[in-house]
N, C-alpha and C positions, 0 to 999 in steps of 0.2 A: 662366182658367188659361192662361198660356202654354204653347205647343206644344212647347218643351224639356223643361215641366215635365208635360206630357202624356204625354209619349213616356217623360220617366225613369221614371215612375209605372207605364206600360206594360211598361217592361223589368223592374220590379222585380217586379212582378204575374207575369210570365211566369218570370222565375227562383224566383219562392218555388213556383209551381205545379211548374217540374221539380224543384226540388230536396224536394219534398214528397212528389209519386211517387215517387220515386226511394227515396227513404228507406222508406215506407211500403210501398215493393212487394220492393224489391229489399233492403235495408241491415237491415230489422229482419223480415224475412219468414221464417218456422223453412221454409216450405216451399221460399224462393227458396233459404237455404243448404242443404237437405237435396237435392234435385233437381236442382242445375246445380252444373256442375264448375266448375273453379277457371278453365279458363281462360272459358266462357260468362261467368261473374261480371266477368272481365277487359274482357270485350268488350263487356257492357253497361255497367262504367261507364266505359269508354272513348266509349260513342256518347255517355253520359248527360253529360259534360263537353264533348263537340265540339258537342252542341245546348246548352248553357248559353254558349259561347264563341259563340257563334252569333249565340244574342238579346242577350248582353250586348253581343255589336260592333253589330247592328241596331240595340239602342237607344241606342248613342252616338254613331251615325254621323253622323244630321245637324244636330242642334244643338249638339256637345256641340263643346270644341277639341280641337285634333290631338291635346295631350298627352294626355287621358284613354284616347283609341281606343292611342295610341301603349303607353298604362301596362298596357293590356286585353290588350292584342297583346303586352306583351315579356312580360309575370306568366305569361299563362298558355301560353307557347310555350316557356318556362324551364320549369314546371312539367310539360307534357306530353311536354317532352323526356326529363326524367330518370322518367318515369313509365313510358317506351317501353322506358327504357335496364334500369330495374328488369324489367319485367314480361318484356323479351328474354331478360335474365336468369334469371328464375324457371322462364320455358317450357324454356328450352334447360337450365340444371341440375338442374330436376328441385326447385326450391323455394327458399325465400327464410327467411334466420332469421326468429325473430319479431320483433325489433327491428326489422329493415327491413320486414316487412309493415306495421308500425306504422306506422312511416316513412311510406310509400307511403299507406294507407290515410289519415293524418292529410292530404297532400295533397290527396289525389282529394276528399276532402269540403270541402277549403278550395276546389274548385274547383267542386264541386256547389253549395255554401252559396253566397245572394246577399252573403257577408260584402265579398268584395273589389269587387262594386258598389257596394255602400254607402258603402263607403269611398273610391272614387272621384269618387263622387258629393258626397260631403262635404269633400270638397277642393277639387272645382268649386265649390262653392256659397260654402265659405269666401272662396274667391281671389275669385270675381266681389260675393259679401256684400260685402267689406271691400281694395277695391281697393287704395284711398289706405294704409291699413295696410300691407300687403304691400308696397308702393311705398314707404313710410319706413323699413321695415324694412330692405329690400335698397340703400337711399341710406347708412344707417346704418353695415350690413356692409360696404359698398363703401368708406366713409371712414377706418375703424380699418385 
């Protein structure tokens, strides 16, 4: 097994384990919603996405190309920004409809979920699977 494909295997192993805690302690727990206030809940899944953003940059740092680390870095720095901008919101007004907790809630688990590694992952693997493809493809666009 190559060491790209060691290390993706790695990352993905370590993102299903936090996003597995995470879910199991925190997201479906009656005693984590009954026991901790709204903003504790805030904060832990704020660390619970700064450590998945974490291992997901670790494991594409050194074999993967720029664009993946570059897709890792802009996804989830767009998503954690408007996550800040929500949640500044909610502290400082006193609450958030239920459509924007939705909102918010549906991101924060796109960011816990290994989904958008996966998908990076599979865009690397396509591009480098099937080089010459891509490369006809874009001589193709480039002609019309």
């Amino acid at each position: 097994m190559s060491p790209k494909r060691k290390r993706y295997i790695t990352g993905f192993v370590l993102l299903f384990v936090l996003y597995s805690i995470y879910f199991l302690t925190a997201r479906d727990g009656f005693f984590y919603l009954i026991h901790t206030s709204r903003k504790e809940r805030h904060i832990i899944t704020f660390v619970t996405i700064l450590l998945v953003y974490g291992a997901g940059l670790w494991a594409l740092n050194k074999y993967f190309p720029l664009w993946t680390r570059s897709a890792w870095n802009l996804l989830h720095i767009v998503f954690i920004a408007v996550l800040i901008l929500f949640g500044v919101f909610d502290w400082s007004m006193g609450g958030l409809p239920k459509s924007s907790r939705h909102f918010t809630q549906t991101i924060a688990e796109t960011l816990v979920s290994p989904v958008l590694y996966v998908a990076i992952g599979l865009l690397d693997w396509s591009i480098t699977k099937f080089p010459d493809q891509t490369k006809a493809h874009n001589k193709q666009s480039s002609d019309h």
